[in-house]
C-alpha positions as protocol buffer text, in pm:
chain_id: "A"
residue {
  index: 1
  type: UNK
  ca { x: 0 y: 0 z: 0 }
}
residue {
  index: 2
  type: UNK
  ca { x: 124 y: 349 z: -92 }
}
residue {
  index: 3
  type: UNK
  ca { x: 67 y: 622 z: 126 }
}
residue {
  index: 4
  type: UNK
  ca { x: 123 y: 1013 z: 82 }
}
residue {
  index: 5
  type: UNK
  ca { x: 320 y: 1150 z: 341 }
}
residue {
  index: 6
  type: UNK
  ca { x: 382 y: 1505 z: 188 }
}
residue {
  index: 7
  type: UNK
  ca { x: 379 y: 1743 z: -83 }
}
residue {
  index: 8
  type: UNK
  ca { x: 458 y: 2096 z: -141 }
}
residue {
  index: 9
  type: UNK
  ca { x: 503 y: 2327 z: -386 }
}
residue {
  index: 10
  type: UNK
  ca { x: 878 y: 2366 z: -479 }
}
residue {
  index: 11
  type: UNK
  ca { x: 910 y: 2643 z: -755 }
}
residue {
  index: 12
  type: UNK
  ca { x: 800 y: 2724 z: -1112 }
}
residue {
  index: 13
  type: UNK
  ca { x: 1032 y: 2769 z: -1415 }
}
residue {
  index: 14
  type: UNK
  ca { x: 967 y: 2912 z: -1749 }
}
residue {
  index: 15
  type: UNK
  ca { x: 1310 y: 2737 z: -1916 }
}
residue {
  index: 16
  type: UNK
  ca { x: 1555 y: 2435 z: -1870 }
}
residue {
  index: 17
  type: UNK
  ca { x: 1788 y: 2713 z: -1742 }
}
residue {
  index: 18
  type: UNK
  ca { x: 1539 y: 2831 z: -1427 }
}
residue {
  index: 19
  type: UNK
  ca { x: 1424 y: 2460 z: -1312 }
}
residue {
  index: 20
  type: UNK
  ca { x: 1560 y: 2265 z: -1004 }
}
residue {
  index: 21
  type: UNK
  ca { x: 1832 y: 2082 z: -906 }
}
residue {
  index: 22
  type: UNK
  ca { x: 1829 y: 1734 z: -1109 }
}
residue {
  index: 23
  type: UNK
  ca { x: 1838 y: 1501 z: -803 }
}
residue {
  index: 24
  type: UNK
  ca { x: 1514 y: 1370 z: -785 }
}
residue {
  index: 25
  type: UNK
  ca { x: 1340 y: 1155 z: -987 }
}
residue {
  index: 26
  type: UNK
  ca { x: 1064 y: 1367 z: -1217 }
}
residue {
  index: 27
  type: UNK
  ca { x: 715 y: 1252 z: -1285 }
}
residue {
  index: 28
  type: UNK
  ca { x: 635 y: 1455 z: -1603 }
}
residue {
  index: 29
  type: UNK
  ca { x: 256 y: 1546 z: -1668 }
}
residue {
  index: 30
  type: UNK
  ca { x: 164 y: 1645 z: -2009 }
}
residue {
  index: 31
  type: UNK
  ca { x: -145 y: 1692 z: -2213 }
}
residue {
  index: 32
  type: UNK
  ca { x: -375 y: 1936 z: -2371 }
}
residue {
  index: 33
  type: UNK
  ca { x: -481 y: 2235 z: -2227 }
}
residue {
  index: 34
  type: UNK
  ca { x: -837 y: 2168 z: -1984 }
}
residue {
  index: 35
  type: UNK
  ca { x: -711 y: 1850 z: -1969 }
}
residue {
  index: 36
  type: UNK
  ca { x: -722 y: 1805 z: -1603 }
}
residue {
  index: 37
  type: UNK
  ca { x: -326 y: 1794 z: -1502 }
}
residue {
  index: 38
  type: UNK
  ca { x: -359 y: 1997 z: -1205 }
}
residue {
  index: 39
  type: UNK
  ca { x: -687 y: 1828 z: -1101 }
}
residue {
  index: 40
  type: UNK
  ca { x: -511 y: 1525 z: -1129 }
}
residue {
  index: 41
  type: UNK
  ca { x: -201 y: 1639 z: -945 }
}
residue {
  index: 42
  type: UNK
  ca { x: -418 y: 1779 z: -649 }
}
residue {
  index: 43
  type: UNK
  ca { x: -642 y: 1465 z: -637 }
}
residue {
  index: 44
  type: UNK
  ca { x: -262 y: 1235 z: -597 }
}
residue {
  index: 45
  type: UNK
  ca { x: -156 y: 1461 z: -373 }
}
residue {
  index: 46
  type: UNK
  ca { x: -445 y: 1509 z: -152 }
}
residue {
  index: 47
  type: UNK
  ca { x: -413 y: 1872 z: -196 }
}
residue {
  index: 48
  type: UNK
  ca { x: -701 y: 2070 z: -331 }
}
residue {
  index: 49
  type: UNK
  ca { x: -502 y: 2358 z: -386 }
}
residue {
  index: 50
  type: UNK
  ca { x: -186 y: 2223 z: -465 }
}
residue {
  index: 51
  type: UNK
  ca { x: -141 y: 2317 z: -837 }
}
residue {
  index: 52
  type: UNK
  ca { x: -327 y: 2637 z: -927 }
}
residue {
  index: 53
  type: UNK
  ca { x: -576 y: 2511 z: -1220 }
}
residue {
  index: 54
  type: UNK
  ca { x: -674 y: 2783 z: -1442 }
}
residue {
  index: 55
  type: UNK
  ca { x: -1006 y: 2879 z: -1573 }
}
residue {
  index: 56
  type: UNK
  ca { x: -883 y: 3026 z: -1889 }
}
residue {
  index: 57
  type: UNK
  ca { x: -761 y: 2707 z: -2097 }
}
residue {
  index: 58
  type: UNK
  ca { x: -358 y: 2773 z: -2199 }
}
residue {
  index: 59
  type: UNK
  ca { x: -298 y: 3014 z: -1941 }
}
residue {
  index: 60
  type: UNK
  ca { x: -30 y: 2790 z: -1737 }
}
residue {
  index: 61
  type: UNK
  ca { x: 297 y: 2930 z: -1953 }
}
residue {
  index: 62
  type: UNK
  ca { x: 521 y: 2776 z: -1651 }
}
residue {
  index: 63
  type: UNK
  ca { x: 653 y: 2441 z: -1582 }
}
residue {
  index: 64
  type: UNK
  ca { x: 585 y: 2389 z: -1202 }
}
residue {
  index: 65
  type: UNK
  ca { x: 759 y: 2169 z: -995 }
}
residue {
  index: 66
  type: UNK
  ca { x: 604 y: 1999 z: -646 }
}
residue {
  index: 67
  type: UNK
  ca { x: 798 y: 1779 z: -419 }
}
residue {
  index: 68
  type: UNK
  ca { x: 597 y: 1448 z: -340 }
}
residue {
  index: 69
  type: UNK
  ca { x: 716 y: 1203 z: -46 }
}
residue {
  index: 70
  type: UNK
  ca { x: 540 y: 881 z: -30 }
}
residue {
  index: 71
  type: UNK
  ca { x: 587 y: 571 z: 218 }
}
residue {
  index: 72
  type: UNK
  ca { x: 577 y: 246 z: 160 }
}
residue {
  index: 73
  type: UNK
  ca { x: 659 y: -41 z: 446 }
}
residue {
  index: 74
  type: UNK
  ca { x: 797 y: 274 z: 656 }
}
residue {
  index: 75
  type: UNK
  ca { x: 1014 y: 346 z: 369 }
}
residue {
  index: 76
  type: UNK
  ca { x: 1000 y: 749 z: 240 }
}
residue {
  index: 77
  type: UNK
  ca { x: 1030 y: 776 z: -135 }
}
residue {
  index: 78
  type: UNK
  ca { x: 1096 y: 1147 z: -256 }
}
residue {
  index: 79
  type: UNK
  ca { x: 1025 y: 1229 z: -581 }
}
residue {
  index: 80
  type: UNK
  ca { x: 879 y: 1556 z: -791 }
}
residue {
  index: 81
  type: UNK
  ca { x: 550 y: 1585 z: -997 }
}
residue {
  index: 82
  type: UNK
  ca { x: 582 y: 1823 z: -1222 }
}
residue {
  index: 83
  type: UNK
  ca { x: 339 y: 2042 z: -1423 }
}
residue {
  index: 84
  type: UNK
  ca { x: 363 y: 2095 z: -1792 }
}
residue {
  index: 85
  type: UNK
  ca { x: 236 y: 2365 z: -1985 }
}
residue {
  index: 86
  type: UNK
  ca { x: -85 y: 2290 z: -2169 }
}
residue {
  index: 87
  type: UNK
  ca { x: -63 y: 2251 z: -2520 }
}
residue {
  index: 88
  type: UNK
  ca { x: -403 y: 2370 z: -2793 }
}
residue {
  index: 89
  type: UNK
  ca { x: -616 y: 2593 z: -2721 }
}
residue {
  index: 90
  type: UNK
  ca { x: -398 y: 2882 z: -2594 }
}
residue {
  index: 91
  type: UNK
  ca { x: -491 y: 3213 z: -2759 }
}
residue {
  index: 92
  type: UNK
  ca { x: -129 y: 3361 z: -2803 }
}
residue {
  index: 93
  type: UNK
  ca { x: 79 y: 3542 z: -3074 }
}
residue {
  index: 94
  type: UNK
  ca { x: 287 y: 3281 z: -3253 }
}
residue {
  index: 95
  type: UNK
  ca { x: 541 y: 3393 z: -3148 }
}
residue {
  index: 96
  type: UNK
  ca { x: 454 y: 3386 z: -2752 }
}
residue {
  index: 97
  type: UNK
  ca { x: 362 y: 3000 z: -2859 }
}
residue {
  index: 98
  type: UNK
  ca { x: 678 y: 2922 z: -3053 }
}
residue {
  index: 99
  type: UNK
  ca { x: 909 y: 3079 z: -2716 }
}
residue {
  index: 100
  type: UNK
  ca { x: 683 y: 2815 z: -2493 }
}
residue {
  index: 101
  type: UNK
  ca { x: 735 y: 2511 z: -2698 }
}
residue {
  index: 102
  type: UNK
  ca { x: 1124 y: 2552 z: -2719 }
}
residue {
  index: 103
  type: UNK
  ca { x: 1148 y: 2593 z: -2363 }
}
residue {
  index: 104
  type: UNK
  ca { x: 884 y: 2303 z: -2327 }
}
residue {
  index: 105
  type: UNK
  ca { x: 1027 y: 2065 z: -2587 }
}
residue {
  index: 106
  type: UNK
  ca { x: 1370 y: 2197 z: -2424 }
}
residue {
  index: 107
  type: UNK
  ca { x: 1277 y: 2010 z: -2039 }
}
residue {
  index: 108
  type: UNK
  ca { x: 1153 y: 1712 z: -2204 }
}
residue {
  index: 109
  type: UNK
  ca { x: 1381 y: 1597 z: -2444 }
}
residue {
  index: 110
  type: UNK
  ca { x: 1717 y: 1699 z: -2203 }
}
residue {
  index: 111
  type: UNK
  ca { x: 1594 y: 1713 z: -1854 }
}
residue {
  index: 112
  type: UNK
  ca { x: 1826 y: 1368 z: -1693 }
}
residue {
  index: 113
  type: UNK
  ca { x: 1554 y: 1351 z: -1387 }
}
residue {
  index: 114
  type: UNK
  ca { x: 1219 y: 1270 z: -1588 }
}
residue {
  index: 115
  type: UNK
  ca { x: 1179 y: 908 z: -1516 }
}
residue {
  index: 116
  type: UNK
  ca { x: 790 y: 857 z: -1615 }
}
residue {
  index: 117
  type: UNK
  ca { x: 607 y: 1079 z: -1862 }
}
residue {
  index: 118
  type: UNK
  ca { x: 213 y: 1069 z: -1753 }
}
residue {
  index: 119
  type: UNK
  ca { x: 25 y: 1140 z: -2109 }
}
residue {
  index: 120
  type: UNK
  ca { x: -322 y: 1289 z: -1950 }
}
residue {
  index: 121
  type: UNK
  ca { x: -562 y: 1269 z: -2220 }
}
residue {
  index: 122
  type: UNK
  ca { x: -959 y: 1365 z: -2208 }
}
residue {
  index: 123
  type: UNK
  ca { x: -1167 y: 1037 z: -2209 }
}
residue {
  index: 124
  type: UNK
  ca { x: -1456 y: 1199 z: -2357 }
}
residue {
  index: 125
  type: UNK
  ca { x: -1223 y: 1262 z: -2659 }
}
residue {
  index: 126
  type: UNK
  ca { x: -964 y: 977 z: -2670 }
}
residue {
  index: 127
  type: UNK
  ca { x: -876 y: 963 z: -3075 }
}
residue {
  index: 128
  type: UNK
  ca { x: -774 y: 1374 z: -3127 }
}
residue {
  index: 129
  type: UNK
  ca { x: -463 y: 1403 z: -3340 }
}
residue {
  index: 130
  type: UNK
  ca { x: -281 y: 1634 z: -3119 }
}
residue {
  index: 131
  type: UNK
  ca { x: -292 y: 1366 z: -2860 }
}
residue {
  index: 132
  type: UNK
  ca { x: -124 y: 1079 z: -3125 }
}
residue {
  index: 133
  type: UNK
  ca { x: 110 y: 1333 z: -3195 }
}
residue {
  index: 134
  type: UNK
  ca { x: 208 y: 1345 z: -2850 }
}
residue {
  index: 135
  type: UNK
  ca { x: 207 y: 960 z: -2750 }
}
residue {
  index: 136
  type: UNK
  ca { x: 433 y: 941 z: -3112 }
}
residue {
  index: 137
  type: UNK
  ca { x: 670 y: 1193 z: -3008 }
}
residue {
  index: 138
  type: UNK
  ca { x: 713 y: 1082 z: -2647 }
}
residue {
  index: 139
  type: UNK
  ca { x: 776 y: 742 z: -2789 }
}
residue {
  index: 140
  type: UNK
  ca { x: 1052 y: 854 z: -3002 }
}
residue {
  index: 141
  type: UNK
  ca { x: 1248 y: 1051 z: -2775 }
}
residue {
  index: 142
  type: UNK
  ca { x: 1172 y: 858 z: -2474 }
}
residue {
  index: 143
  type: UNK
  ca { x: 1540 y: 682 z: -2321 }
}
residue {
  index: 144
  type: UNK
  ca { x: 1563 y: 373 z: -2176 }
}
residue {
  index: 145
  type: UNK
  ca { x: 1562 y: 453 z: -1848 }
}
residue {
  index: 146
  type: UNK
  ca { x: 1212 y: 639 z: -1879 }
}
residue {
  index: 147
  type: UNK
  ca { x: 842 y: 540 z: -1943 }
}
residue {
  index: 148
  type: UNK
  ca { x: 546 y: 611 z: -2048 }
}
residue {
  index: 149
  type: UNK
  ca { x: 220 y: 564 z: -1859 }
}
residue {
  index: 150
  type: UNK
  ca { x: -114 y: 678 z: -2012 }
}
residue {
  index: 151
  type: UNK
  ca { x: -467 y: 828 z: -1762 }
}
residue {
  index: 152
  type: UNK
  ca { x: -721 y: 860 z: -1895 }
}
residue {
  index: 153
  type: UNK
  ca { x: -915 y: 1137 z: -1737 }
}
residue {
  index: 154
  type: UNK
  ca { x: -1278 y: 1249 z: -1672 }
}
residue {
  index: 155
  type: UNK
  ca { x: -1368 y: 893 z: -1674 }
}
residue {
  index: 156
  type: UNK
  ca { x: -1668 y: 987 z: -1500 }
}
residue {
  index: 157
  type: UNK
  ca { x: -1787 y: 1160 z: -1797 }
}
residue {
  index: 158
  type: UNK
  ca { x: -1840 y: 877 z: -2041 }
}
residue {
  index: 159
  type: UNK
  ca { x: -2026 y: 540 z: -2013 }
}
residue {
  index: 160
  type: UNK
  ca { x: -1942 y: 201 z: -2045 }
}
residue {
  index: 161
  type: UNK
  ca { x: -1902 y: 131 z: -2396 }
}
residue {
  index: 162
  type: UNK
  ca { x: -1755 y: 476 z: -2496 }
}
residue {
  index: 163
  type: UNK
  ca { x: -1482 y: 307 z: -2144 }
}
residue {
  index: 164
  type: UNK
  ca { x: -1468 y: -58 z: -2324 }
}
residue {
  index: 165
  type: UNK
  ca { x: -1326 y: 105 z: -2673 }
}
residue {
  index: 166
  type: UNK
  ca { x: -1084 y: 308 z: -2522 }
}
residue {
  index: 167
  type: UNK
  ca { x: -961 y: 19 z: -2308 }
}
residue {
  index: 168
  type: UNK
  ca { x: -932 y: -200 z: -2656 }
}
residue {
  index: 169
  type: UNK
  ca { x: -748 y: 61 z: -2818 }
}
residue {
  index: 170
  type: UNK
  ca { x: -516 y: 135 z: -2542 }
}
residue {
  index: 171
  type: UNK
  ca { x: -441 y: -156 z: -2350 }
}
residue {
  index: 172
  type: UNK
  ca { x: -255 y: -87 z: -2024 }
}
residue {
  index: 173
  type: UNK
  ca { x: -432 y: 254 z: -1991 }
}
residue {
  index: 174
  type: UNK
  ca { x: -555 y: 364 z: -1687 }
}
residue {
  index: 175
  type: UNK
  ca { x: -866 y: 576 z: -1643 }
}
residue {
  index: 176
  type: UNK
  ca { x: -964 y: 842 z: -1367 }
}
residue {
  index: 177
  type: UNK
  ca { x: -1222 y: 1070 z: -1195 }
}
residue {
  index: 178
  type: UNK
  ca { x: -1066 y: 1336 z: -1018 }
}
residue {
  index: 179
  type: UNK
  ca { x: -1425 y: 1446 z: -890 }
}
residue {
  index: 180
  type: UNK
  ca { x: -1524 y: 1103 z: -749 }
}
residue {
  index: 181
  type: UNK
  ca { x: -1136 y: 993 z: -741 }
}
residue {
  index: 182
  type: UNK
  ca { x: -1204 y: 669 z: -911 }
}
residue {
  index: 183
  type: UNK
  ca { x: -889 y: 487 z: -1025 }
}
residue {
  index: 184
  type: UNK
  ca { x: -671 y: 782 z: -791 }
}
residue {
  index: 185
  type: UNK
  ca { x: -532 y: 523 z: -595 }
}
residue {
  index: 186
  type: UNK
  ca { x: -456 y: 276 z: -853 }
}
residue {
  index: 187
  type: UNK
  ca { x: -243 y: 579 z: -1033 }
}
residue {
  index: 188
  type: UNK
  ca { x: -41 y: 692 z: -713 }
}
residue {
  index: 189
  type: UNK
  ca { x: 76 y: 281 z: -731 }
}
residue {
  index: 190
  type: UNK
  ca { x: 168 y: 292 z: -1086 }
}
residue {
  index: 191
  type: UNK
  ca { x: 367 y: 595 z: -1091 }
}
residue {
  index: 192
  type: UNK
  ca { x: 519 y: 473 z: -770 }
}
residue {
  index: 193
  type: UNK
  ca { x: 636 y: 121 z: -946 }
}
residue {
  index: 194
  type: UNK
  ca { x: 764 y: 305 z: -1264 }
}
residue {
  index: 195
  type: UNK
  ca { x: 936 y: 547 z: -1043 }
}
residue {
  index: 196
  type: UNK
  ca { x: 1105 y: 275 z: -772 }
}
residue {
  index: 197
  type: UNK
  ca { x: 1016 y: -67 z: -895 }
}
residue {
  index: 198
  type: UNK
  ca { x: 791 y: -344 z: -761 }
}
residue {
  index: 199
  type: UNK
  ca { x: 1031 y: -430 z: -501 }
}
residue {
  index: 200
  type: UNK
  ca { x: 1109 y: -114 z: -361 }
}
């Protein structure tokens, strides 16, 4: 059984250059913009307010980093979630946009301390483009000693069949309610054996 012991709010960064030291092991959340990531965040966390959510889709331009400690057998795990930017949606000059993916694609592809990518994507619209763009480009860049791990979010939103087709087409997926917190639990433990392994 995983339990949260703590998390806090460490510091936001708006390039590669600004973010914190590399010693912990990085859970990277990325998805589209409304997607839930800082729902999602707060609902692991047991923090309502953890990470600010915005009502204006787009409007997080900063990547921010949290400090997580969980406990398993009286062990303490430390590791950091961290917030990406939203991608779609945001209603910026191109240029604004442009400046936000470099510095974006800039963390992901050379920050050492991502271990697990989290792909958040909105189960009442599972098959968008922009999202097989992403799950394609995470898999090419993605090293060997990082993952990928899929949520499905919103789950509450959609019924069983529309739930049955998504779990066809993406098998090992896991799907989540922030509002009711089904499948909350179930996450925290994945992450956790991506991040430290079965036997940790």
């Amino acid at each position: 059984m995983i339990t949260l012991k703590d998390a806090f709010f460490v510091k936001s960064a708006s390039n590669l250059e600004e973010t914190t030291p590399d010693t912990l092991s990085e859970v990277a959340f990325i998805g589209r913009s409304n997607v839930g990531k800082s729902s999602i965040i707060n609902a692991l966390t047991k923090k309502k307010g953890l990470a600010k959510s915005s009502s204006t889709p787009g409007k997080t331009r900063l990547i921010n980093f949290f400090e997580v400690a969980l406990a398993k057998d009286d062990a303490l795990f430390r590791c950091q979630f961290v917030d990406l930017p939203g991608f779609g949606y945001a209603k910026v000059s191109k240029s604004m946009k442009a400046s936000w993916q470099k510095n974006l694609t800039e963390y992901i592809k050379k920050r050492l301390s991502i271990r697990l990518f989290v792909h958040l994507i909105d189960s009442r619209h599972p098959f968008l483009e922009l999202d097989s763009e992403v799950n394609e480009y995470l898999h090419e860049i993605v090293r060997p000693d990082q993952q990928i791990l899929i949520i499905f979010t919103k789950a509450d939103k959609i019924g069983q069949s529309e739930m049955s087709v998504i779990k066809k087409n993406y098998p090992g997926a896991l799907m989540v309610s922030n509002s009711s917190k089904r499948g909350i639990d179930k996450a925290l433990e994945a992450i956790f054996i991506r991040l430290f392994g079965e036997e940790a």
